[in-house]
C-alpha positions in Angstrom: -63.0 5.1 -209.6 -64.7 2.1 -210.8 -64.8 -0.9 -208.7 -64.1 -4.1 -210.4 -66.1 -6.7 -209.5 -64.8 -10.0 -207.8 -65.1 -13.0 -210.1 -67.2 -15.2 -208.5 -65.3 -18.5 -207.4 -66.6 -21.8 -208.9 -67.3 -24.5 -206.9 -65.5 -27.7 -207.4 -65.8 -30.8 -209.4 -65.9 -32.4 -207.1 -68.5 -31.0 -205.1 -70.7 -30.2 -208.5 -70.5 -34.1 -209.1 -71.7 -34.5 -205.3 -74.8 -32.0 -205.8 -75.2 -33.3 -209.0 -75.7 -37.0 -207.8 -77.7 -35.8 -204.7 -80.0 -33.3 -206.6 -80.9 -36.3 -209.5 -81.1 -38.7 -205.9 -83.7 -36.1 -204.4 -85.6 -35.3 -207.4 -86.0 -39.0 -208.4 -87.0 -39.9 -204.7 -89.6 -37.3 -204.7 -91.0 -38.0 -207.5 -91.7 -41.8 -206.3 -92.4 -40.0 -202.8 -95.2 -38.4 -204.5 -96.4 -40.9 -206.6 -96.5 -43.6 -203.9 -97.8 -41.4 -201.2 -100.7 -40.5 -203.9 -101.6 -44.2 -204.8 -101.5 -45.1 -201.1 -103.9 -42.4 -199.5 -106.0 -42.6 -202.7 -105.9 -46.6 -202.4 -106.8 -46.0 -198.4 -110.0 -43.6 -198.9 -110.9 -45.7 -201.4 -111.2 -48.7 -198.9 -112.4 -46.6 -196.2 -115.3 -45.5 -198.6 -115.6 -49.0 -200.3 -116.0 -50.1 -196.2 -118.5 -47.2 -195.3 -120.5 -47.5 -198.2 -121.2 -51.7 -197.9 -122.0 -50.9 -194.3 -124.3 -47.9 -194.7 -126.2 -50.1 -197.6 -126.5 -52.8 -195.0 -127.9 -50.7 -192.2 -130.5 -48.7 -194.4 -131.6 -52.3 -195.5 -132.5 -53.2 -191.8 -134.2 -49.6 -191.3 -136.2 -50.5 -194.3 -137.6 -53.9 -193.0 -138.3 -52.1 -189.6 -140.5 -49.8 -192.1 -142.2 -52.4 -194.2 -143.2 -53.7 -191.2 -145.3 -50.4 -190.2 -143.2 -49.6 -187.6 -143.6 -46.0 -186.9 -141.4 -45.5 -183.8 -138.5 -44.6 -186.0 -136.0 -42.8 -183.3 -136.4 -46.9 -181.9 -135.6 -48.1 -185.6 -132.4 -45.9 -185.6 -131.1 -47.0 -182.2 -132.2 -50.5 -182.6 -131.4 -52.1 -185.5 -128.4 -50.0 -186.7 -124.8 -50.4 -185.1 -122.4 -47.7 -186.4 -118.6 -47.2 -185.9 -116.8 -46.1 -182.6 -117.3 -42.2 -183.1 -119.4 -42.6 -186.2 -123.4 -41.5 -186.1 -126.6 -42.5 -188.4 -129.3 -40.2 -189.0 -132.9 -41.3 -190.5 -135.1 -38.7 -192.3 -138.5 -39.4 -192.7 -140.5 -36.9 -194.7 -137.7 -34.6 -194.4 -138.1 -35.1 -190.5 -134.7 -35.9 -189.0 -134.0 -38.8 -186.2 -130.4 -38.7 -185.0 -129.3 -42.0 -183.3 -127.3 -40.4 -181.1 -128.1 -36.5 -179.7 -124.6 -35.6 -180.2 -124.6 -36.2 -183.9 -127.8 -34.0 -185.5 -128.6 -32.7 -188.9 -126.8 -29.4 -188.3 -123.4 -31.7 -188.3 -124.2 -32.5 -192.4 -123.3 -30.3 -195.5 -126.4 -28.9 -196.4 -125.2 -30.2 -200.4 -124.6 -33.2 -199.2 -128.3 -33.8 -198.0 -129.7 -32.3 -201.0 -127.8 -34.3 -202.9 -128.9 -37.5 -201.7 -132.9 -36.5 -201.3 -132.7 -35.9 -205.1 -130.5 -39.1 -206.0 -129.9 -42.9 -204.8 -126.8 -42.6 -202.4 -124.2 -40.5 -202.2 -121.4 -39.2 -200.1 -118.9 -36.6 -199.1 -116.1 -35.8 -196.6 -116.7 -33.4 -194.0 -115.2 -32.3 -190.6 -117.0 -31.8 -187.0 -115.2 -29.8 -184.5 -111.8 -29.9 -186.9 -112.2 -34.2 -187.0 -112.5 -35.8 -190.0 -115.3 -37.9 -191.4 -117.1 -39.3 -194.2 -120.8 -39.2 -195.0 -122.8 -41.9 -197.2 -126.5 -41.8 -197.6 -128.9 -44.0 -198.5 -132.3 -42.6 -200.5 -135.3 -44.8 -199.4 -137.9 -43.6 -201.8 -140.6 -46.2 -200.9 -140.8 -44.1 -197.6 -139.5 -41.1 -198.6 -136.6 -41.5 -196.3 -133.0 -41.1 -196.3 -130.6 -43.0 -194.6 -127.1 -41.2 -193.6 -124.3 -42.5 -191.8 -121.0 -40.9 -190.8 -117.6 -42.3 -190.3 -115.0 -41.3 -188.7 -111.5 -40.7 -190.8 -108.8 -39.9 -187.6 -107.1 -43.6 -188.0 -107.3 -43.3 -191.8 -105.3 -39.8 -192.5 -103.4 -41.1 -188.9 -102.4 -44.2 -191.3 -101.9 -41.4 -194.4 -99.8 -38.9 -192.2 -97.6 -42.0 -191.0 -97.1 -43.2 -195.1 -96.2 -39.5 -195.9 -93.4 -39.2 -193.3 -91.6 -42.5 -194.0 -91.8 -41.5 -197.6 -90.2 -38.1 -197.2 -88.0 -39.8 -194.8 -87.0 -42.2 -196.5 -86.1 -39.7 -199.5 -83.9 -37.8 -197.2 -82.0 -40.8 -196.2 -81.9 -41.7 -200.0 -80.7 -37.9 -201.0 -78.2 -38.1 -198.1 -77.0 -41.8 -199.0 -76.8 -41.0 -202.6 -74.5 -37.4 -201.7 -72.0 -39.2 -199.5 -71.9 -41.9 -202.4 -71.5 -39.0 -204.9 -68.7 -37.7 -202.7 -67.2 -40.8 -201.9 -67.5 -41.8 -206.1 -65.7 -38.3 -206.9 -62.5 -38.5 -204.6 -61.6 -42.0 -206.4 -62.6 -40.9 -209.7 -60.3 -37.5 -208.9 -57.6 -39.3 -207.6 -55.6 -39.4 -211.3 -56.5 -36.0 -211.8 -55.4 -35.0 -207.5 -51.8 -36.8 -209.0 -51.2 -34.8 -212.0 -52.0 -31.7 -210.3 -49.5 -32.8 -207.5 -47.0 -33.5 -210.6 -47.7 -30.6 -212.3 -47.0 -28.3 -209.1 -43.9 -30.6 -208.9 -43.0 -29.4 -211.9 -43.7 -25.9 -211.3 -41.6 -25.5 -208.2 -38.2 -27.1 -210.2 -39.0 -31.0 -209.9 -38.3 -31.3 -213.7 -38.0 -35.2 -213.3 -41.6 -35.8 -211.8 -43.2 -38.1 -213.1 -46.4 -40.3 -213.0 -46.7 -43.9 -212.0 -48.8 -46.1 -214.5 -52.3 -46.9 -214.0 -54.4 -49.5 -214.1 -57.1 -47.9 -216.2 -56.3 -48.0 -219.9 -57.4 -44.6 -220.3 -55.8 -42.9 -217.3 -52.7 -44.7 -218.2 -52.9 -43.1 -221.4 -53.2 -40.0 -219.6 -50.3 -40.4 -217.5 -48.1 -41.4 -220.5 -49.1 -38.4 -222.1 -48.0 -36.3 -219.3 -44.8 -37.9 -218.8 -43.9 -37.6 -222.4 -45.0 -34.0 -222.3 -43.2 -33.3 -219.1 -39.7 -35.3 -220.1 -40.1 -33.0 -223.5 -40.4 -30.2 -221.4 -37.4 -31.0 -219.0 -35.2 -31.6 -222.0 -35.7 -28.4 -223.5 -35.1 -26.1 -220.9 -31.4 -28.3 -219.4 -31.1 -28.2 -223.5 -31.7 -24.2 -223.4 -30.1 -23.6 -219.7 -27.2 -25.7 -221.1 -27.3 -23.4 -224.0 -27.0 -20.2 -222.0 -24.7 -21.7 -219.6 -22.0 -22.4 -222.6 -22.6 -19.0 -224.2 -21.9 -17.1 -220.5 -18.5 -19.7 -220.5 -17.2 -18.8 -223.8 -17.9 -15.4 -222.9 -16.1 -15.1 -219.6 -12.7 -15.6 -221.4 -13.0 -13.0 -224.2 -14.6 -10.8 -222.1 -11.9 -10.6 -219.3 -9.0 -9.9 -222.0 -11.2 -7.2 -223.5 -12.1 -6.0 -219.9 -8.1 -6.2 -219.2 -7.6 -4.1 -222.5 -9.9 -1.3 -221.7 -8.4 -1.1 -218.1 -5.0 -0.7 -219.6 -6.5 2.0 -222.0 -8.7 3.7 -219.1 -5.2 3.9 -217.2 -3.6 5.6 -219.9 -6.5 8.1 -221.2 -4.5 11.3 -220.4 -2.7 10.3 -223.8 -5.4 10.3 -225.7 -7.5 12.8 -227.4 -10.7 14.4 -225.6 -13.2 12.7 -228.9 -11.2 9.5 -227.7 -11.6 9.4 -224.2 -15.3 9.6 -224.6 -15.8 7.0 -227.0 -13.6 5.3 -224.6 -15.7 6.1 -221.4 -19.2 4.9 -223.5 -16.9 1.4 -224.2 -16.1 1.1 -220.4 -19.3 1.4 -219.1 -20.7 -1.0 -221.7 -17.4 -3.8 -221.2 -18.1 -3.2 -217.5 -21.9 -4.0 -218.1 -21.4 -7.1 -220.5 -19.3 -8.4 -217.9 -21.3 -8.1 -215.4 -24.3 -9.4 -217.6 -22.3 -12.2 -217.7 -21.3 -13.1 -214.2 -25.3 -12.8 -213.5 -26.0 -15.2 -216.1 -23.3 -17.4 -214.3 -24.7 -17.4 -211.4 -27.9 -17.8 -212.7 -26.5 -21.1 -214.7 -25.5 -22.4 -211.9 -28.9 -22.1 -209.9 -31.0 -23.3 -212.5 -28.7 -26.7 -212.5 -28.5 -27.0 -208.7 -25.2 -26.8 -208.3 -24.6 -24.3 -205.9 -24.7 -25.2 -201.9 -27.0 -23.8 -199.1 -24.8 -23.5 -195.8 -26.5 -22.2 -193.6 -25.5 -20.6 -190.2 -27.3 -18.5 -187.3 -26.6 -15.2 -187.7 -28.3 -12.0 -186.6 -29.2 -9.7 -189.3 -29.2 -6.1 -187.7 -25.7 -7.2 -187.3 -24.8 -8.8 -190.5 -26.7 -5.7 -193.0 -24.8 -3.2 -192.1 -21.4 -4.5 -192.9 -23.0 -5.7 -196.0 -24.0 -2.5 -196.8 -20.5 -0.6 -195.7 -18.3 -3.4 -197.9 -20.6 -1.9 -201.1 -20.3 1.6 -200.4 -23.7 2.3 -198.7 -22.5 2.9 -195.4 -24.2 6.2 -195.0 -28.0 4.5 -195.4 -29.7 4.4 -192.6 -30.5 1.2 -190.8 -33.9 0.7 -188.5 -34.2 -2.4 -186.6 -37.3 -3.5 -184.7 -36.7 -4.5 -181.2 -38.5 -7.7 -182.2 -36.0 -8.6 -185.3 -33.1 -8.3 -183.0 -32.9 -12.2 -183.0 -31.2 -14.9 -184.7 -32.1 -16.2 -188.3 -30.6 -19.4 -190.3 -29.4 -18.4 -193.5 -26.8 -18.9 -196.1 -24.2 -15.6 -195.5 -23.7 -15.4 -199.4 -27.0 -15.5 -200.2 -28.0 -12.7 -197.9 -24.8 -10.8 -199.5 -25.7 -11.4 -202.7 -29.7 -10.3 -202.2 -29.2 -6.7 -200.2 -25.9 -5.7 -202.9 -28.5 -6.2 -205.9 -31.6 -4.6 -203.8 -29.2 -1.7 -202.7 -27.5 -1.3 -206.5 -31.3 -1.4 -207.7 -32.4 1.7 -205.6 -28.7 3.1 -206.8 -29.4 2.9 -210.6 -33.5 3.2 -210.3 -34.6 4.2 -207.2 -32.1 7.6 -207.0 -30.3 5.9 -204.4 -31.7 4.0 -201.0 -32.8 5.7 -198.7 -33.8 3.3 -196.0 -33.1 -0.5 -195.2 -35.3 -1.7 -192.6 -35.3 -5.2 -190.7 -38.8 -6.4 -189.3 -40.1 -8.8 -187.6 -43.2 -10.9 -189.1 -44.7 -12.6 -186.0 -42.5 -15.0 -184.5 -41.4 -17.3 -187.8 -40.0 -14.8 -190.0 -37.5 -11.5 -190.5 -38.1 -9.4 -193.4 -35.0 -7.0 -194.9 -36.2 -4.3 -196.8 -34.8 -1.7 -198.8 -36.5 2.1 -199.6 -35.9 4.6 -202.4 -37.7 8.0 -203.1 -37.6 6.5 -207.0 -41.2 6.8 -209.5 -41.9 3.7 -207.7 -42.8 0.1 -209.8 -46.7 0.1 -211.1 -48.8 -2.1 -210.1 -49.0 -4.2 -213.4 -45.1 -4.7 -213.1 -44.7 -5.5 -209.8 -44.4 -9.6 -210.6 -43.1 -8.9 -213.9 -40.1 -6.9 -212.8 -38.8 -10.1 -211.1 -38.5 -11.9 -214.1 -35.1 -12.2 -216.3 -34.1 -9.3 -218.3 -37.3 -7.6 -217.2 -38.0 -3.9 -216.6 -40.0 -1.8 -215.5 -41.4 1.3 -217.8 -39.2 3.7 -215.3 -36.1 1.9 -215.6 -36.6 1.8 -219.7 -33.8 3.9 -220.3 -31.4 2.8 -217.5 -28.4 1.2 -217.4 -28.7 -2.0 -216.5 -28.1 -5.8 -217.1 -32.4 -6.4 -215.7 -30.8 -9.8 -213.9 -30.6 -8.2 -210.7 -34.2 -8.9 -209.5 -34.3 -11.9 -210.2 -31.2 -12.8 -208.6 -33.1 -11.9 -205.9 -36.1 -13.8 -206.2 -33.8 -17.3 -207.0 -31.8 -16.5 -204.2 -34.6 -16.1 -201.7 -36.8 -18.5 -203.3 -33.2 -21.2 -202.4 -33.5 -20.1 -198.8 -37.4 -20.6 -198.8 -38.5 -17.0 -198.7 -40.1 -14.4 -201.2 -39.5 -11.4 -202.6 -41.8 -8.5 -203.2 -41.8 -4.9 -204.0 -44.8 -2.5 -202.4 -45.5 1.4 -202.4 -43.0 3.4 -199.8 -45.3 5.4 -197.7 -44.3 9.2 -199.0 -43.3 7.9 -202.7 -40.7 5.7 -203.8 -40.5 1.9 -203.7 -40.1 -0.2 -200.8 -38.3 -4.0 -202.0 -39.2 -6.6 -199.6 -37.5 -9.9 -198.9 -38.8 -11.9 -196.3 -36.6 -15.4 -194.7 -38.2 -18.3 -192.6 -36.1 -18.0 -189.0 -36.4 -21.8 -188.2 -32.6 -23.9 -189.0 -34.1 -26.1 -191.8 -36.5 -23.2 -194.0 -39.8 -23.0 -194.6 -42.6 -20.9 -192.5 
């Protein structure tokens, strides 16, 4: 069999505002991160070199007065008149001859490029690392002499300076991605607010609260929003008390004529041995359906009278492996068996009626659908529940009709050609729903259908 794939769940609007918000925070930040961290270490070498070149220029000018006065000691010129940098060097070449100031510091340290480049042109300069430290070379041609004049500066407290501007700036865009996220989510929940209370009010709606309605806002345009939904929901409200007004009436005027016709074929079943066999068919076909209409017509009652509220919820503690089976006896199903968990053998608050009313429908559903029950069952869900259930060895319900078969004059494709009024399900369901449970139907393990109703077991309802 195929497997169908899992639509994958979208994330909120909330949350897409807050990652929307963030993401345009973060990109924004690091861009400027970027572009300011680029200026500053290109506006800090630039210094550095601006530094290191002024100062090499001024210490090949005092090597070349030590020259032009025929001084030919040049190691002494090097160490005497030049003063370099903490960690920096200087290097004097003199007919391609080197003379490090400092024995630490030779010509091996320099790019080989880099010396090239400056016997063949006036200065020039390039950074370089010695032993994984940074520096920066500048040289000086002196082409009276044919000499060169390098020096080499240290970089450490420059990229120490760059390395600190970097982190601040990608720190600072953090904090900016964060700040602007918890603003995005903060933003979201007031702007969501009006759209948090008509969901509320819808559900309101949904679960009977016909009268729900919104309060006014402030906002000219959510205020036009919650007029529109008031108007749409007091539309709404009138049509169905107009339409469950309608049906109440029509199961009123019903009740009367139906009783003297019910009366009428009584007396006519009673006296059937005086009529002819063709007769007493027809009669037995008007029977069953006088018998159905009225009892169409007592669900649609009771129905009526749910829809408006009117009926009461009086509830008492009662056990239910006690209660069912009388229930079950009083409509002629004494002979189905009866299981009881050790665990459900406990006291339950519900309305006596209610519970009548629910296991006479489920057990006449199994009767006219099911071939008869052929189980009721009473289990315990954890410690906050009981669920009654009732088995038949029936086609079972498909999976496609297992909501819809709750529904009001709903069947299911088995039942098609069944007699029937299709209100007993939902009976059910309004019944349980009243004491704050749920019905269900699932598969009966060896065929069949297994109808589930399942009560809260605190007093007030609700699990």
């Amino acid at each position: 069999m195929a497997r169908h794939k899992q639509p994958k769940r979208a994330l909120s609007l909330r949350t897409r505002f807050t990652l929307f918000l963030g993401l345009t925070a973060f990109t924004t930040s690091a861009a400027l991160t970027v572009f300011t961290y680029t200026t500053a270490r290109n506006y800090l070498l630039d210094q550095r070199s601006s530094v290191a070149r002024l100062q090499t220029y001024a210490n090949a000018s005092s090597a070349l007065y030590e020259l032009r006065n025929h001084d030919t000691a040049y190691h002494n010129i090097i160490t005497r008149s030049v003063r370099t940098d903490t960690d920096g060097f200087a290097i004097l070449y003199v007919d391609n001859t080197a003379y490090p100031q400092s024995l630490n510091f030779n010509e091996d340290v320099l790019p080989k490029d880099f010396l090239d480049a400056v016997r063949t042109n006036v200065s020039g300069q390039q950074r370089f690392s010695i032993d994984g430290k940074p520096y920066l070379a500048v040289g000086v041609r002196i082409s009276a002499f044919n000499a060169q004049y390098v020096e080499g500066f240290p970089l450490k407290t420059t990229d120490q300076v760059i390395a600190k501007v970097g982190t601040a700036l990608v720190l600072g865009s953090a904090v900016i991605t964060f700040l602007a996220a918890a603003l995005g989510w903060w933003l979201s929940r007031r702007l969501l607010k009006p759209v948090a209370r008509v969901a509320e009010a819808a559900g309101g709606i949904a679960s009977g609260g016909l009268d729900t309605r919104l309060e006014p806002e402030s906002d000219p345009e959510l205020n036009r929003l919650a007029e529109s939904f008031n108007n749409m929901a007091a539309t709404m409200q009138a049509r169905i008390e107009r339409e469950a007004q309608f049906a109440s009436d029509v199961s009123h005027e019903l009740r009367s004529p139906i009783t003297a016709l019910s009366a009428a074929v009584e007396v006519l079943d009673a006296r059937r041995s005086d009529l002819p066999e063709r007769t007493q068919q027809a009669l037995d076909v008007v029977v069953n359906q006088v018998r159905r209409f009225d009892q169409m017509v007592l669900d649609l009652l009771e129905l009526s009278r749910l829809d408006a509220g009117v009926t009461d919820i009086n509830r008492e503690e009662l056990r239910l492996d006690e209660v069912v089976p009388r229930i079950a006896q009083r409509y002629g199903f004494g002979d189905v068996p009866i299981d009881v968990e050790p665990a459900a053998m406990r006291t339950v608050w519900i309305d006596k009626l209610r519970l009548e009313r629910i296991l006479a429908n489920l057990l006449d559903n199994a009767r006219e659908h099911g071939g008869g029950p052929t189980r009721i069952s009473i289990e315990a869900d954890r410690k906050v529940a009981l669920v009654l259930a009732v088995e038949d060895s029936g086609p079972g319900v498909a999976r496609g009709e297992r909501q819809r078969i709750f529904e009001r004059f709903a069947r299911g494709t088995a039942a098609r050609h069944r007699v029937g009024t299709g209100l007993g399900l939902a009976l059910v369901t309004e019944h349980a729903h009243a004491l704050d449970g749920e019905a269900w139907v699932e598969d009966r393990a060896g065929g069949g259908a297994r109808f589930v109703v399942r009560f809260p077991t605190d007093r007030h309802g609700g699990s």
